[in-house]
PADREN-67927 format. One record per residue (C-alpha): x, y, z; residue number from 1; residue in three letters. Coordinates in steps of 0.5 Angstrom, whole numbers, padded with zeros to 4 digits, m for minus. Layout:
BEGIN
@px = X	py = Y	pz = Z	nr = NUM	rest = ALA .
...
END
This chain:
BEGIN
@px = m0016	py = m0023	pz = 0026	nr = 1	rest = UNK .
@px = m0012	py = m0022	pz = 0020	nr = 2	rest = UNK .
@px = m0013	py = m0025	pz = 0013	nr = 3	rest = UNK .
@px = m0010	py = m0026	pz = 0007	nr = 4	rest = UNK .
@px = m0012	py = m0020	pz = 0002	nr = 5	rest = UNK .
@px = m0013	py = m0015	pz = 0008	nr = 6	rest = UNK .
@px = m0011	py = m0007	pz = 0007	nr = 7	rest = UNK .
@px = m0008	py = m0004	pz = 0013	nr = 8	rest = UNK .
@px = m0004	py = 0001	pz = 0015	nr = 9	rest = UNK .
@px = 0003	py = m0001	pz = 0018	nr = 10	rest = UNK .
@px = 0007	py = 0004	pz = 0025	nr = 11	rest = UNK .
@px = 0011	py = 0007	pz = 0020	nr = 12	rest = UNK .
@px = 0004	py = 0010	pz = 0016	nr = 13	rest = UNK .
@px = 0006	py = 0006	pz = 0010	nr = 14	rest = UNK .
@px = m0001	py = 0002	pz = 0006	nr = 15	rest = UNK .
@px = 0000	py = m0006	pz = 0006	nr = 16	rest = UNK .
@px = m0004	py = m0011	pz = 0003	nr = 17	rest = UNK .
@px = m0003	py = m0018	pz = 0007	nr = 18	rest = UNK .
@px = m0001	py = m0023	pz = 0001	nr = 19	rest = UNK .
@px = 0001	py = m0030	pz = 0006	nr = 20	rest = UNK .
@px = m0001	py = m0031	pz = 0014	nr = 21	rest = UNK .
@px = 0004	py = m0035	pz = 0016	nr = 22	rest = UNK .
@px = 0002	py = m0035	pz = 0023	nr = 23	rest = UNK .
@px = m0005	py = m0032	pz = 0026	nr = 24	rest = UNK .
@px = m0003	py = m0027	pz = 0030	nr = 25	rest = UNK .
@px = 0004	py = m0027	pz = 0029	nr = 26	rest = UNK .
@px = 0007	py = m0026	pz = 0023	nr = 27	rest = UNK .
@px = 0005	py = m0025	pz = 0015	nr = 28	rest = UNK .
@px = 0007	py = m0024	pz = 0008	nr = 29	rest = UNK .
@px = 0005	py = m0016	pz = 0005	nr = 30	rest = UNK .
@px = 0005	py = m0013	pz = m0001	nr = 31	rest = UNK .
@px = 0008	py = m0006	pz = 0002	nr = 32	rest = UNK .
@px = 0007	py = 0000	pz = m0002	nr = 33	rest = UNK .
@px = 0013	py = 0005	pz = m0001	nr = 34	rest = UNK .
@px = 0011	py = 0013	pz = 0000	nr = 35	rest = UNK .
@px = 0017	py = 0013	pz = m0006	nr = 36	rest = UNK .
@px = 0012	py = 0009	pz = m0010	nr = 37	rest = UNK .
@px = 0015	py = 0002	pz = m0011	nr = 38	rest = UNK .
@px = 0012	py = m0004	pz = m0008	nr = 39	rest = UNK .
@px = 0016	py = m0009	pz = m0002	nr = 40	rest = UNK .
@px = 0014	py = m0016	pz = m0001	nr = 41	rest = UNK .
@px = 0016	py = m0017	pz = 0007	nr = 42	rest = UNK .
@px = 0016	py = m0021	pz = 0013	nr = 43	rest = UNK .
@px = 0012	py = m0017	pz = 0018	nr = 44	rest = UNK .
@px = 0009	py = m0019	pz = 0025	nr = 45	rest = UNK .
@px = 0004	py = m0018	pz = 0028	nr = 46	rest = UNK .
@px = 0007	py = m0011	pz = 0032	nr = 47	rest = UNK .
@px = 0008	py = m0008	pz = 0026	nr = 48	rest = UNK .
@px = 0001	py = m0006	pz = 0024	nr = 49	rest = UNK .
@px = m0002	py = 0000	pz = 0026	nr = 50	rest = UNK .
@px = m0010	py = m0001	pz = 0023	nr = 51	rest = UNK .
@px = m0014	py = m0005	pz = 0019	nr = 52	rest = UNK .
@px = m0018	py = m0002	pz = 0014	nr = 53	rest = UNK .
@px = m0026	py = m0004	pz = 0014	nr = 54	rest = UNK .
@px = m0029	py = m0004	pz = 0007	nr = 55	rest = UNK .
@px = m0037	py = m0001	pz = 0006	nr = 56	rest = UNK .
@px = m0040	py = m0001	pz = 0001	nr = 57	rest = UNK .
@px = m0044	py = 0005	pz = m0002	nr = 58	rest = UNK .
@px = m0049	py = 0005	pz = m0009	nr = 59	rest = UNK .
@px = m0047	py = 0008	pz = m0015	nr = 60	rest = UNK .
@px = m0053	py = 0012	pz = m0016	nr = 61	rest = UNK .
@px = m0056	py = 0012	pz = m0022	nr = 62	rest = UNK .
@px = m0056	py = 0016	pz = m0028	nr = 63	rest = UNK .
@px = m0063	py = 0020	pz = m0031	nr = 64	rest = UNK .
END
């Protein structure tokens, strides 16, 4: 399932951020980062998308 907020990657290998789910597994709003460097905000559907990026968290280590 994709969410609001969510990073992913898009068939064209351009990175988006999910900003609006209009429908659940059909059809999203994305903030869509160009390769030229400028940001689009699209209608895309679920097709569109290639992956989406899973978050870890890793600790900071520590300072002596």
């Amino acid at each position: 399932m994709i969410k609001e907020y969510d990073k992913i990657r898009l068939k064209t290998g351009e990175i988006a951020r999910i900003s609006e789910v209009l429908e659940e597994g059909v059809a999203y709003i994305a903030d869509i980062f160009k390769i030229s460097g400028s940001i689009s905000i699209e209608q895309i559907t679920h097709t569109d998308i290639e992956s989406v990026f899973i978050k870890t968290e890793h600790p900071v280590a520590k300072a002596v």
